[in-house]
Structures are given as C-alpha cells and as structure tokens.
N, C-alpha and C positions, 0 to 999 in steps of 0.2 A: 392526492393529496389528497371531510371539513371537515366558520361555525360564529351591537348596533343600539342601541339607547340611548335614546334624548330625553331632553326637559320636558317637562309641559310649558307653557311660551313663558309668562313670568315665575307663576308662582313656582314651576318645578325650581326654576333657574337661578328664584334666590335660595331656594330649600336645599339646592344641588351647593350652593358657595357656603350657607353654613356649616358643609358634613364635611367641604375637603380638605380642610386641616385634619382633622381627624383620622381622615382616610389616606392621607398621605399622599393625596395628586390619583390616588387610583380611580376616583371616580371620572374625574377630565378625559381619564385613557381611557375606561370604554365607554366614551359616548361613541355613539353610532356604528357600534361592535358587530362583526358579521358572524354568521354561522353555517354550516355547514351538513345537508341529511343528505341521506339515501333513500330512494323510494320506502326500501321495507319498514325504515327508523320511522318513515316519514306516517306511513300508516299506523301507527299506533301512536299516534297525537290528536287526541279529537280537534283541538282547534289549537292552531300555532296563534290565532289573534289572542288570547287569554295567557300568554306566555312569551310572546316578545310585540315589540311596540309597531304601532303601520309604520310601513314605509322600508322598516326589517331588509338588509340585503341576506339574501340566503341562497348558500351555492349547493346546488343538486349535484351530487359527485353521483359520479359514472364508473359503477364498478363494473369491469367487462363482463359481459352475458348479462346484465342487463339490458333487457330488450328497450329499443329507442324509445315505443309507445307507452310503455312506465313512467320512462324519465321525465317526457312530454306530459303525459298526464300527471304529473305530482308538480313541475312547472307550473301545469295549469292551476291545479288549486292553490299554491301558494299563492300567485298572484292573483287569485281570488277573492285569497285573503288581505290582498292587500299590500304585497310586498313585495320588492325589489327582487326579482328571480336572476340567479347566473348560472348556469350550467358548464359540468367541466366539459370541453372538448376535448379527450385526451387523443392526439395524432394516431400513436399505435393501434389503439382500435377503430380506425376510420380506414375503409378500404381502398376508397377509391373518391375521386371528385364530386362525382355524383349523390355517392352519399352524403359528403358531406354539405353538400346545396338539398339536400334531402332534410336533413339535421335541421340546420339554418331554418328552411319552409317552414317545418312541423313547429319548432320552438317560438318564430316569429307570426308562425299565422295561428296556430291554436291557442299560443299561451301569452303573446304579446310582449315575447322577450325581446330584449334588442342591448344587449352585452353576457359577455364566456367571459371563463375562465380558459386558456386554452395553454393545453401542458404536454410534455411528452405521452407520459401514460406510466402504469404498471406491466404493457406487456414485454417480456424481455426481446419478443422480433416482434416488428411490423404485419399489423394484418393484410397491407396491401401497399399504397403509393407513399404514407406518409410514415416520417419518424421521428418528429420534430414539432414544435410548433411555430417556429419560423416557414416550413414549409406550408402550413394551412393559413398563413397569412400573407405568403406570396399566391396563392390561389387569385386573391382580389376578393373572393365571395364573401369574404364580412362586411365590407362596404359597399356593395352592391347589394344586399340584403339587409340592408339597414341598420348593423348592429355599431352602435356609436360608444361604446363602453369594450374593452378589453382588458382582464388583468392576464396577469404571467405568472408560472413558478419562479419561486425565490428559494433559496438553499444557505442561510445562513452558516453553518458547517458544512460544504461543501458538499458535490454529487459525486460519488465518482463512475455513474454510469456515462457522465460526461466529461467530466475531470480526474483519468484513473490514477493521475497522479499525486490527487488529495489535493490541490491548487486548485484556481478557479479564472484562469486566463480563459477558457473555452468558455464557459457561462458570460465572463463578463462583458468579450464580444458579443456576444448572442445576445444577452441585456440590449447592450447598447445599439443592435441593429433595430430590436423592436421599439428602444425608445423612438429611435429615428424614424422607424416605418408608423407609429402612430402617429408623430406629428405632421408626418409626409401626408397622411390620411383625416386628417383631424379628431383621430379618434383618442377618446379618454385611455388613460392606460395608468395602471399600479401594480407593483407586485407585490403577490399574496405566499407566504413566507412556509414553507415546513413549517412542525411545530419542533420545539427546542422548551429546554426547561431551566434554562439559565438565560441571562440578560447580558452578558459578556460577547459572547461568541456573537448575538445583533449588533450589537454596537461597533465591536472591529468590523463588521462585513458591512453595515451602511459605509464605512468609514472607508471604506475600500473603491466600492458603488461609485460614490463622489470623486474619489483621487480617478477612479476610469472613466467619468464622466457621465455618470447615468445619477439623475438626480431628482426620478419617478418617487413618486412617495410609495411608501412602506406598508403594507397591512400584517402587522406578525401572528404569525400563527402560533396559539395556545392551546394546549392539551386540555379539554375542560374536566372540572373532578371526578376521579376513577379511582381504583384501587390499584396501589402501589401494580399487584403485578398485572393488570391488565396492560398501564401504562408501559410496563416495560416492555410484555410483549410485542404492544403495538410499533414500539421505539425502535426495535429489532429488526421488525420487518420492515420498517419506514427508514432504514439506514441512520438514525440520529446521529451524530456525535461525538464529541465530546459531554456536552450536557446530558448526556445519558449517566453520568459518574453521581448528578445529584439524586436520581431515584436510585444508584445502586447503594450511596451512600445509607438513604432512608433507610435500604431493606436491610442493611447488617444492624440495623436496631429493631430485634424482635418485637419490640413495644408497640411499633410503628406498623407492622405488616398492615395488620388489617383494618388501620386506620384509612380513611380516604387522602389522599395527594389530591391537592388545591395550584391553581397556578397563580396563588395570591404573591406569595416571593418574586418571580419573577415581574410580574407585574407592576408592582411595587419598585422593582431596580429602575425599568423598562421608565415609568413615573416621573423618579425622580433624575435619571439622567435629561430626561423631554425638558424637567422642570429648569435644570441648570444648563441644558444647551436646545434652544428653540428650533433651530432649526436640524434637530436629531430628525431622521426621514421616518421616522415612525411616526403616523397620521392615526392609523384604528388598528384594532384589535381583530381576530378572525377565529373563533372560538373550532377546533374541531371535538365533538360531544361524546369522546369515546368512554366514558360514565353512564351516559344518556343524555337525553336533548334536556330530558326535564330537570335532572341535577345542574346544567350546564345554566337554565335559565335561573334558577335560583342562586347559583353564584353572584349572577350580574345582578339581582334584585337586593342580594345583603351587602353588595359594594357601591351602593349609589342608584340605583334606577329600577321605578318600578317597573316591573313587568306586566305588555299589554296598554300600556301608554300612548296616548293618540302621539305624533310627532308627526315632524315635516318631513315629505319622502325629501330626498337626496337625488338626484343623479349618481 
C-alpha cells in the first residue's frame, strides 16, 4: 500500500470554524491526516517540519529491495523531525521470525518507533515463513517489543488476492480476528484503507465491517494530486475497482488530460456523509503522494490547515 493537520490551540480553531461552511465539512476531515513516503521520495524533502504539522503520523512503505537500513534510517529522521513514525511490515517480504525481531529491534531502538502498519505485502509468494499479517501478529513479538499502536489493510473494493471471488467473507473474518487479537493485547488498532476515488464503494464496505462486527475506525486512503494518467497507472497496478470508472471517465474528456486530478470530490462526499451520519467509521484521511509529497502537502494547506503548524502529537 502511502500519506494529519490540526489547529493551532484557539486561534487556529476558531479560524478552522469560520472557513468550514465554506469548505463543506472538508476541512474537519483532514484534521490529523496521515501520509505516506519511501525512503527515495523521502530524500528529496529538505525538511518534512516546513510542510506538514509536529506530531504528523507518517507511514514509511516498504518497497521490497529495499534494504531494512534505509527504511530504519528515514524512520529515524522523521521522527527527528518530530513525527509520529509507522512503518509498513509487509509479511511476504519477511523471511523468517528472526528477522522480523530483527525489524522490530532496529525500528524501536534506533528510531523510537513503537506502532506498523502490518499488511500482506506486494510479493506474489512468500519470501520465507510468513504470508499474511495475521501470521506476524500471532508471533507475540509486537507486544513483546513494545509496539502499542498497530493498523491493518483495508480494501474498500475488494482484494481478490484474498477474495478471488470478488466477495469479502475471507477479509472480513481476518478483520475481525485482528480486531479481537488487539483488544486480547491491549493494543491500538485501525485500518488504513487502499486509495479509491469515489465515496460510494467506502461507505457500503464500512457499512458491511459493522453488519460483521468489526467496528475499528477507518483511515481512507486518498490518491493525493497527480496527473490523470499517473493516477491510472498506479490504479492498475494497485488493483482499484470500481472507482477506477471516475478517472477513466476524466480521461475521455481531452480537455482534462492534462489537467491535475485532485481528491477534493471524494472528499467532499466522504464530509458530508460523516456530516449526516456520526458515526460513519471514517475517523482520518491517509493521503498516498503519488503527485509528490509537496503537491500532496499543498492540497491540505488550500483545504483548511496550514502547513508546518505546531499541534498536539496524538497517539
């Protein structure tokens, strides 16, 4: 699978209530928005502090061959910077147990992490013992390692590397064992969503979650601004969809090619159903930057929140 803004204490927070009629509830929806780099994206940011707010949760994805000591070291600076570090743990590329108490050490003692993202993975076989993320949380070693924060994949439109049926009875057991095994463990747990480019297909599949008993809050993941065909590509290879229909729609309007795609629409739907039903399980926003990290930050700063803004870290 990446990609968090708050008020400043008063003043942002009455400044934040004059603009959101305006704004149509979009600004509420990304407070405390997360993001998402890769070491390489991540080196070519002189400073993430000048560009998203302290406290920032930001997920270090693990593209396989990247080596662990990257991953660890770009952990490291972020939280140097100040910010809430998560790292993906994807099963498929973890060998063997050792490694992954390997992983765990390096991330908790070098870089002071102590919550993952932990997901299947992109590789289509297992590099070694695991293929699953229910499997590296039956290990024990996250709570033994002191990591008190865990999210999961979410698949609003369905996976069918685990559902080849196009259905979603296999995830939503799996869901609800890890709700189970977090509460068993006392550890935090949310899932963090694909991105999708419609508001529709979120809303039946929270709506699903609930009716199977899983009732973890939601962080949806949003393609942040790209150019129409970037986003498709990446949509492709990310198995999207349904909501892949609203960028093909764009692109049969030439006018549009080479305009940027914004995920203010969806956003915007995402808003106003939160607005009309409270307890909709979508909580925060999870921006994935596949534009760039810097277009991705100036979205959130024209929708409500400046960028680089002190805030209160979160758990």
């Amino acid at each position: 699978m990446a990609r968090i803004l708050n008020f400043f204490e008063r003043g942002r927070a009455l400044r934040g209530a004059a603009q959101a009629p305006a704004l149509g509830g979009l600004a509420g929806l990304l407070d405390d928005f997360s993001v998402e780099v890769m070491p390489k994206s991540a080196e070519k940011i002189p400073s993430f502090a000048e560009i998203f707010p302290a406290g920032a949760r930001i997920y270090v994805a693990h593209i396989d061959g990247t080596p662990i000591a990257d991953m660890v070291r770009t952990a490291k600076r972020l939280a140097a910077e100040g910010f809430r570090v998560m790292p993906h743990l994807p099963a498929r590329s973890i060998p063997d147990r050792a490694t992954f108490a390997d992983w765990l050490d390096r991330y908790a003692g070098e870089a002071g992490v102590d919550q993952a993202l932990l997901l299947g993975g992109g590789r289509p076989t297992p590099a070694g013992a695991f293929d699953c993320a229910r499997q590296l949380m039956e290990t024990g070693l996250l709570e033994a390692k002191g990591f008190r924060r865990v999210h999961v994949a979410g698949h609003p439109e369905g996976n069918r590397d685990i559902d080849p049926d196009g259905g979603d009875r296999v995830t939503m057991e799996a869901t609800r064992w890890k709700q189970d095994w977090a509460r068993a463990n006392g550890i935090e747990m949310a899932i963090a969503t694909q991105f999708c480019f419609s508001a529709e297909p979120v809303v039946r599949w929270t709506e699903r979650l609930r009716a199977a008993g899983v009732d973890l809050p939601v962080h949806v993941g949003v393609a942040g601004p790209a150019k129409l065909q970037t986003l498709i590509k990446y949509a492709l290879m990310c198995g999207v969809g349904p909501s892949l229909q609203v960028l093909q729609r764009r692109a049969a309007d030439v006018t549009k090619l080479m305009t940027p795609f914004t995920p203010e629409q969806v956003l915007r739907d995402l808003a106003a159903h939160k607005a009309a039903n409270p307890d909709f399980a979508v909580e925060r926003v999870h921006f994935f930057p596949l534009g760039g990290i810097g277009k991705t930050a100036e979205f959130c700063d024209e929708h409500g929140r400046p960028a680089g803004a002190a805030s209160a870290a979160r758990a």
